[in-house]
Every structure is written in structure tokens, then in C-alpha cells.
N, C-alpha and C positions, 0 to 999 in steps of 0.2 A: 255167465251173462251171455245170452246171446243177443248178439249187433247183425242187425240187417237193412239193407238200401232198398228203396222200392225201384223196383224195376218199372215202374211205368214213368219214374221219374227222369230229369235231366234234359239235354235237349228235345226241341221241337224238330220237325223234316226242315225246316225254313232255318233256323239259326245253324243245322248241320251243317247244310248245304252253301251260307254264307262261308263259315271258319273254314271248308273244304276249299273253297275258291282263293279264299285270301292266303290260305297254308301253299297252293299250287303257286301261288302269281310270287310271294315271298321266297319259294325255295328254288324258283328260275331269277329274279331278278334280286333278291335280298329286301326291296323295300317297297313298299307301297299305299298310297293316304286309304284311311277310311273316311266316311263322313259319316260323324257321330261315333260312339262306340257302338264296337261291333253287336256287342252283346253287354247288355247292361248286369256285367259279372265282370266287378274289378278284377279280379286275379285272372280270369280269361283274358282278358282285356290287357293286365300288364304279362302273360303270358306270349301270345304274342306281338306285345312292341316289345320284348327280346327278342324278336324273330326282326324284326326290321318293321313291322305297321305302325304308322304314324294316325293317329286319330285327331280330325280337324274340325272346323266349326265350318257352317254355311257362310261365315264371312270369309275366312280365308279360303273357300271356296274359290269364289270372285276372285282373288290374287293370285290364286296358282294357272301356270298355262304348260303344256304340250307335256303332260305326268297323268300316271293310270290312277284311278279313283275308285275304290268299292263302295256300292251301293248298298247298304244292310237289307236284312230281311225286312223290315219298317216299310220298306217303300218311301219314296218320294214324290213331292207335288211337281208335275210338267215343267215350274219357271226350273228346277235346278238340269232338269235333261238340256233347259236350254241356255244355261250359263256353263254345262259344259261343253256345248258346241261350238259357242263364240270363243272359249278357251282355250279348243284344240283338245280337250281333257277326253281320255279314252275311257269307258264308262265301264266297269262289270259289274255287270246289275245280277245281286243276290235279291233281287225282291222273291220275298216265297208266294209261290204262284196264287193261293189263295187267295193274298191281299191282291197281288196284281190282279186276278181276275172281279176281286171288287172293286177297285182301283175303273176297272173297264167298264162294270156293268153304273156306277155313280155316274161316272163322265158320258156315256149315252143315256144316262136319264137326264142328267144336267141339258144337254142338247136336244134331246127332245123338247124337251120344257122351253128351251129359247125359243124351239121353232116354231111351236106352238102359241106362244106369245104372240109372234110377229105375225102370225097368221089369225091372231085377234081372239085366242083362246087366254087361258089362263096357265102360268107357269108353276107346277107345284114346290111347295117350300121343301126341300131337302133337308131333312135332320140326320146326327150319327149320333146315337148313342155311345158314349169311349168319355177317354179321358181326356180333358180340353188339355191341349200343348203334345199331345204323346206324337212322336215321330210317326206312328200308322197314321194316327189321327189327321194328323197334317199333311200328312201326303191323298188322305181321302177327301179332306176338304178343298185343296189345288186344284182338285178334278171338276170343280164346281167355280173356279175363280173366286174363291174365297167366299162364294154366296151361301152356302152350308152352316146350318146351324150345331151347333155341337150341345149334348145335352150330357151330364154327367149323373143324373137319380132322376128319379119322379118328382122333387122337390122342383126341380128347374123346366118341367115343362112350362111353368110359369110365363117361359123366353119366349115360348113358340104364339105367332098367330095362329090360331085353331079353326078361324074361318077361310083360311088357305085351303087347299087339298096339299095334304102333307104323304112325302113319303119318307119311311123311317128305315136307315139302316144300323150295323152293328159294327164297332170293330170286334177286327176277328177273336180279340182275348177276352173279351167281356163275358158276364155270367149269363147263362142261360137265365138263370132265376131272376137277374134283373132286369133282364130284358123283355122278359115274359112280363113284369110289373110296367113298366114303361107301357107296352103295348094296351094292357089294360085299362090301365090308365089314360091314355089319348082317346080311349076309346067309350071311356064314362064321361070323359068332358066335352068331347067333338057333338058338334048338331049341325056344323055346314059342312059343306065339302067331302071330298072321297080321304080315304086314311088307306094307303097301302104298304104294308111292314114288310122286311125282309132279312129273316133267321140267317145273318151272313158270319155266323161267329164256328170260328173253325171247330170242327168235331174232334180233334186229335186234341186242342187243350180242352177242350168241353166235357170229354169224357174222361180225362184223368181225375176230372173231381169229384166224381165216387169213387172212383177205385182207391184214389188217395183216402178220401175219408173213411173206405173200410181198412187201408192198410194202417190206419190211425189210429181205429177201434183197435187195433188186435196186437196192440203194444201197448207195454206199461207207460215208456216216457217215447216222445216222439220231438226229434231235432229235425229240423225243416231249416235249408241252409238255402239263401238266398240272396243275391244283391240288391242295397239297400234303394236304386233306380229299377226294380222290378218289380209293374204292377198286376203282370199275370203272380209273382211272386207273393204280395199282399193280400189279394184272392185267395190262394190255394192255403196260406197260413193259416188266414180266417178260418176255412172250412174243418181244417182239421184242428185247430183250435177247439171249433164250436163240439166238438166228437172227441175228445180227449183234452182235457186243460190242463194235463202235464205235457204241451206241447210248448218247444221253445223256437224262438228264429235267432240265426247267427246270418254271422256272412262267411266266416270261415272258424278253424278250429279253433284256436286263439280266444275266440268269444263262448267257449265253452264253460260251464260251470260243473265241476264233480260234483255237487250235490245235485244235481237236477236227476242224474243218472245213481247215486250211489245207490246201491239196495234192489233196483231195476232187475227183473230176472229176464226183462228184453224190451231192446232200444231201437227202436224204428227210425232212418234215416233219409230224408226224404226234400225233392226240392222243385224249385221252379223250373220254368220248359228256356229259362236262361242257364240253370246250374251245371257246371259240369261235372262229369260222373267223378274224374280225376278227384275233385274237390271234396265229392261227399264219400269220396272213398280216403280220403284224408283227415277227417270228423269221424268215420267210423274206426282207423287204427288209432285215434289221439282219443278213442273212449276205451278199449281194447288194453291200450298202454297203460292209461291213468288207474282202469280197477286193475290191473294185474300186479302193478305195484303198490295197490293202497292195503 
């Protein structure tokens, strides 16, 4: 049997770049809060709170003062930059630059729009296509004072005034394929106003999802290992689901099943841009192990 990891798999530049900061800040001081988990991959996550990171909620946010705080790759909406300033709290911002930089270009369109208002113009209604609640998501809508509408399918453009002049963005993990439907769509049903979209959904997880689906085709069974809070994780399953339906999802080896693989003359290994390689290099010796003794 041969077992193989797809190398396009496992983290994204932006979750590296988090775990690198928090691994540096941990192995000088021993301990340090996150807000939110770092990476929505339990065993990531309980890998390092053995190292000393404490992961915390935006309330007790509020009640911690003069302690350093990582900021995930997610991003954050402005009120928390500013509840760590009245707190004293020293901020390491892992935001991965992509979302920051949408993050920036939302919040000067949001301004625009006010000023434009005041100047007796009309303010366009901001939408983001993503997941209503996802930590990017909430940090793109902050940028707007909560005025941002969040649209999750074509089923919910329902929500939106369409006699607005609408402008539509992406979060960065969303499908190309659905976001190309969305755009379509606002754009069969618009007859007032200007509609201006903008493809802000990162190319590094965009693109893994052909290369995933052909690394999908070209395996008998295909494990896709991923934590059960990852919605880029949900996406990539689907696709390689839809291209091989002896594809299964776990979250780690434990959730393995030897028949899924027995008889398999190759087993593709593969995961979310939260998974880490450790992990699915761990799914691939617990398949390794299981036929060699059966």
C-alpha cells in the first residue's frame, strides 16, 4: 500500500506566521494569552497550551491588564485594538497580511461612504460574502461599525436593499465558485444603483482546490484530516468528496476506520490550510501500522 500527504496541504503563510510568533513569545517568556484559538485544530491548539498559551474569550479580554495578547491570523474588529490600549495589554498582531490588507481597503470604503453622505451623496451598503460569526468575518464587519451586511449563499441576498449602490466583498477563505454565483446573481436582480464586487479571497487557499481535487482523483481512498471549527476545512472536504466518494474526514487518527482503507493499493492524505503536517503525518503511520499488521 502506498500512503501519501499532499504537499499542497497543511498550513496557510498566515496560520505559519501566527504559531511562529506565539512559539518565539512562549520559548522567552513561557506563557502567553491568545484571543480565540490560535488555529482552529484542537491538537494544535492543545499542543501548544503545553508550551504555556492560554487561549481566552473577548470577555475576559476586558479583565486582563498589563499581559501580552496574540492576535490570530482572523484579524480583529478596531473596538478590541482598543480595549487593549485602556488595558495596558501589548498586542502581537498575527493578522495575515491579506486579511489586514482587506481589513484596510473595507474600512476606507466604509469612510468614503460616510463622507460622501455628509456631503449629501448616497452611502453604498457594504456586503461580505463569508460565514456570519467567523472571527475574519467579524473583524471585516468592525471596519464598518457594524453597518456591513454579511451574506452567506445566494439564497440570502434576500437581506440586501438592492436599490442601494452595493459594494461586495469576500472573505479571504470563501470559494471562488460561490462567489462568482453571488456576483451573478446581484447582478440579475440589481436595476438601481451601481454594484461594485471585489475578488478579495486569498489565492493561496483558492488555489489549492484543484490541485486538491486532482490529488483526490488519483487515489483509491482519500483521508482529509481536519478540525471540526474549520470552515476552509468543510470546503476543501466537499470538493474532494465531489471527485472521489471514498473520501473520509477525521480530526485526527483515532477516528480512523481500517475498512475504509483495507484492500486500497493507495491512500491519499490530505487536509485544511489549519491542519498540521505533524498531524497528518500521524494518520498516515496509524494507516502504515494498521495494514502491516492486519
Amino acid at each position: 500500500m502506498i500512503v501519501e500527504i499532499d504537499s499542497n496541504s497543511g498550513f496557510c503563510f498566515g496560520v505559519v506566521t501566527a504559531i511562529k510568533k506565539a512559539e518565539e513569545e512562549l520559548d522567552n517568556s513561557g506563557q502567553l494569552y491568545c484571543l480565540g484559538d490560535i488555529v482552529h485544530n484542537a491538537g494544535e491548539v492543545e499542543r501548544l497550551c503545553e508550551k504555556g498559551l492560554v487561549t481566552i474569550t473577548h470577555q475576559e479580554l476586558s479583565r486582563l491588564n498589563n499581559v501580552k495578547v496574540l492576535l490570530r491570523a482572523h484579524g480583529e474588529p478596531p473596538q478590541t485594538y482598543l480595549t487593549a490600549t485602556s488595558n495596558n495589554i501589548d498586542i502581537i498582531d498575527a493578522t495575515c497580511p491579506v486579511v489586514l490588507q482587506l481589513q484596510r481597503r473595507i474600512k476606507k470604503a466604509y469612510h468614503e461612504g460616510v463622507e460622501a453622505e455628509l456631503n449629501g451623496g448616497a452611502k453604498p451598503l457594504i456586503v461580505i460574502y463569508g460565514k456570519n460569526g467567523h472571527a475574519e468575518v467579524n473583524g471585516l464587519v468592525g471596519q464598518t461599525n457594524g453597518e456591513a451586511v454579511v451574506i452567506q449563499n445566494v439564497e440570502e441576498i434576500d437581506k440586501l436593499d438592492l436599490d442601494r449602490d452595493i459594494m461586495l466583498y469576500s472573505q479571504t477563505t470563501k470559494s471562488l465558485e460561490g462567489f462568482r454565483q453571488v456576483v451573478e446573481e446581484i447582478k440579475r436582480r440589481k436595476t438601481h444603483g451601481k454594484f461594485e464586487y471585489f475578488d478579495t479571497i486569498c489565492r493561496q487557499v483558492a488555489n489549492r482546490m484543484e490541485k486538491m481535487r486532482e490529488f483526490a482523483r488519483n487515489h483509491e481512498v482519500v483521508i482529509f484530516v481536519s478540525g471540526a471549527k474549520s470552515s476552509n476545512g468543510k470546503v476543501l472536504y466537499a470538493k474532494c468528496k465531489e471527485v472521489n466518494p471514498h473520501t473520509y474526514l477525521i480530526s485526527d487518527e483515532s477516528e480512523l476506520d481500517p475498512s475504509w482503507t483495507s484492500g486500497a493499493e493507495t491512500v491519499g492524505i490530505c487536509g485544511a490550510t489549519s491542519t498540521p503536517l505533524w498531524l497528518m503525518e500521524k494518520v498516515a503511520d496509524k494507516i502504515r501500522s494498521t495494514h502491516a499488521t492486519l
